[in-house]
N, C-alpha and C positions, 0 to 999 in steps of 0.2 A: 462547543467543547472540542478543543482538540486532542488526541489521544495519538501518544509519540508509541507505536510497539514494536518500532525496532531502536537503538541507539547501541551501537556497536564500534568498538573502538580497537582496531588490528595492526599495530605498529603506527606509522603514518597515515596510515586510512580509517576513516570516520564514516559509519553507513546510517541514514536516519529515514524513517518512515513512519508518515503519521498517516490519519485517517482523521474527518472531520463531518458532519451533516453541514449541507448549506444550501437552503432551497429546498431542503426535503432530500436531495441527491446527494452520494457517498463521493468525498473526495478522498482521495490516496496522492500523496505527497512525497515524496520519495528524494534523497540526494545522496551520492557517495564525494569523498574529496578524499585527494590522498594519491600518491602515486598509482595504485590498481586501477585506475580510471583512464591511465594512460591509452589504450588501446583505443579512447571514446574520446577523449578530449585533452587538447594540448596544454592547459592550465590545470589541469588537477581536479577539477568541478565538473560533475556531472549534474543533473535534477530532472526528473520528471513525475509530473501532472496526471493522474488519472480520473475518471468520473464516472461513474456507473450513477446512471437515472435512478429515478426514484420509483419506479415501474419496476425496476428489476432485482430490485435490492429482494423482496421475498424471496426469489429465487435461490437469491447470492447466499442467504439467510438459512433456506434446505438445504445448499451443498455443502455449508459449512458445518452442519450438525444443528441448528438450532433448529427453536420449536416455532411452530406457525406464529405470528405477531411478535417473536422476539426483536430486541432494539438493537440493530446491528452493532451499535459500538461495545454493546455491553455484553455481545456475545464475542464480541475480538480483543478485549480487553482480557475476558478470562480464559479466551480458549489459542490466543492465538499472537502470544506475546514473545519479544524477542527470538530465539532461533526459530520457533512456529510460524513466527510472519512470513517466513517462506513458501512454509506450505498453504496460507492465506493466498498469498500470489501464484504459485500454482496452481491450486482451485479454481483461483479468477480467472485466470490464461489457459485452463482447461477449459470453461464452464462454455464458452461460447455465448457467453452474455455479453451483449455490445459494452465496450468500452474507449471513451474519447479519450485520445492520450496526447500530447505536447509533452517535449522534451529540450533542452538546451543543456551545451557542453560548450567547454569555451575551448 
Protein backbone atom coordinates (compact mmCIF):
# COMPACT_ATOMS: atom_id res chain seq x y z
CA UNK A 1 0.00 0.00 0.00
CA UNK A 2 1.29 3.11 -0.90
CA UNK A 3 0.25 6.05 1.10
CA UNK A 4 0.69 9.61 -0.76
CA UNK A 5 0.75 12.24 2.72
CA UNK A 6 1.97 15.10 1.15
CA UNK A 7 0.40 16.29 -2.34
CA UNK A 8 0.70 19.96 -2.51
CA UNK A 9 0.19 22.16 -5.29
CA UNK A 10 1.81 26.04 -5.08
CA UNK A 11 1.44 28.02 -8.32
CA UNK A 12 3.71 26.01 -10.83
CA UNK A 13 5.14 23.74 -8.14
CA UNK A 14 3.91 20.43 -7.31
CA UNK A 15 5.43 18.67 -3.93
CA UNK A 16 4.58 14.70 -3.41
CA UNK A 17 5.57 12.22 -0.79
CA UNK A 18 4.60 8.92 -0.18
CA UNK A 19 5.57 6.39 2.16
CA UNK A 20 5.24 2.49 1.31
CA UNK A 21 6.40 -1.02 3.39
CA UNK A 22 8.49 -3.26 1.00
CA UNK A 23 10.54 -5.94 2.43
CA UNK A 24 9.45 -5.25 5.77
CA UNK A 25 11.61 -1.72 5.29
CA UNK A 26 9.82 1.97 5.33
CA UNK A 27 10.23 3.62 1.92
CA UNK A 28 9.86 7.57 1.70
CA UNK A 29 9.45 8.66 -1.81
CA UNK A 30 9.53 12.09 -2.33
CA UNK A 31 9.53 14.57 -5.67
CA UNK A 32 8.94 18.42 -6.16
CA UNK A 33 8.57 19.82 -9.89
CA UNK A 34 8.03 23.20 -10.61
CA UNK A 35 10.12 26.23 -10.93
CA UNK A 36 11.22 26.13 -6.72
CA UNK A 37 13.53 23.29 -7.73
CA UNK A 38 15.43 25.55 -9.57
CA UNK A 39 18.22 26.05 -7.22
CA UNK A 40 18.57 21.76 -7.49
CA UNK A 41 17.86 21.02 -10.77
CA UNK A 42 17.85 22.60 -14.27
CA UNK A 43 14.52 20.92 -15.70
CA UNK A 44 12.16 21.44 -12.99
CA UNK A 45 12.28 17.71 -11.46
CA UNK A 46 13.60 16.98 -8.30
CA UNK A 47 13.06 13.19 -6.60
CA UNK A 48 14.43 11.53 -3.88
CA UNK A 49 14.43 7.92 -2.33
CA UNK A 50 14.66 7.24 1.17
CA UNK A 51 14.77 3.81 3.23
CA UNK A 52 14.79 3.34 6.78
CA UNK A 53 15.34 -0.80 7.70
CA UNK A 54 13.14 -2.51 9.13
CA UNK A 55 15.11 -2.85 12.50
CA UNK A 56 14.64 0.67 13.04
CA UNK A 57 11.33 1.42 12.18
CA UNK A 58 10.16 0.77 16.28
CA UNK A 59 12.21 3.39 17.03
CA UNK A 60 11.00 5.70 14.17
CA UNK A 61 7.44 4.56 15.49
CA UNK A 62 8.51 6.04 19.52
CA UNK A 63 9.67 9.37 18.11
CA UNK A 64 6.83 9.76 16.21
CA UNK A 65 4.34 9.35 19.15
CA UNK A 66 3.11 6.00 18.56
CA UNK A 67 2.61 2.99 20.89
CA UNK A 68 5.05 0.05 20.96
CA UNK A 69 3.98 -2.54 17.80
CA UNK A 70 2.00 0.30 16.21
CA UNK A 71 1.95 -0.14 11.95
CA UNK A 72 3.99 2.55 10.88
CA UNK A 73 1.86 3.58 7.94
CA UNK A 74 -1.19 3.72 10.02
CA UNK A 75 0.24 5.94 12.46
CA UNK A 76 1.43 8.57 9.42
CA UNK A 77 -1.49 8.33 7.87
CA UNK A 78 -3.36 9.77 10.91
CA UNK A 79 -0.83 11.79 12.56
CA UNK A 80 1.11 13.09 10.05
CA UNK A 81 -0.69 14.14 6.84
CA UNK A 82 -0.08 16.84 4.51
CA UNK A 83 1.60 20.12 6.22
CA UNK A 84 2.64 17.49 9.10
CA UNK A 85 4.80 15.53 6.79
CA UNK A 86 7.24 17.94 7.61
CA UNK A 87 7.55 17.45 10.74
CA UNK A 88 7.55 13.56 9.94
CA UNK A 89 10.86 14.43 8.10
CA UNK A 90 12.27 16.50 10.65
CA UNK A 91 11.77 13.80 13.22
CA UNK A 92 13.58 11.39 10.73
CA UNK A 93 16.48 14.00 10.10
CA UNK A 94 16.65 14.41 13.73
CA UNK A 95 16.21 10.93 14.88
CA UNK A 96 19.77 9.74 13.92
CA UNK A 97 18.25 6.67 12.57
CA UNK A 98 20.41 5.49 9.73
CA UNK A 99 18.79 6.34 6.47
CA UNK A 100 19.87 5.19 2.78
CA UNK A 101 18.87 8.02 0.50
CA UNK A 102 19.37 8.40 -3.46
CA UNK A 103 18.35 11.37 -5.25
CA UNK A 104 18.27 12.59 -8.89
CA UNK A 105 17.40 16.23 -10.41
CA UNK A 106 17.68 16.76 -13.93
Amino acid sequence: MNLRIRDEHEGRDHRVLEVYLEAEDLHIDGWDRGPGTSLISGDGEYEWWKTVAAHDIPRLVELLGGKPGEYILTLLERDYMGPKSYEFERILRESGIPVEMRTWGG
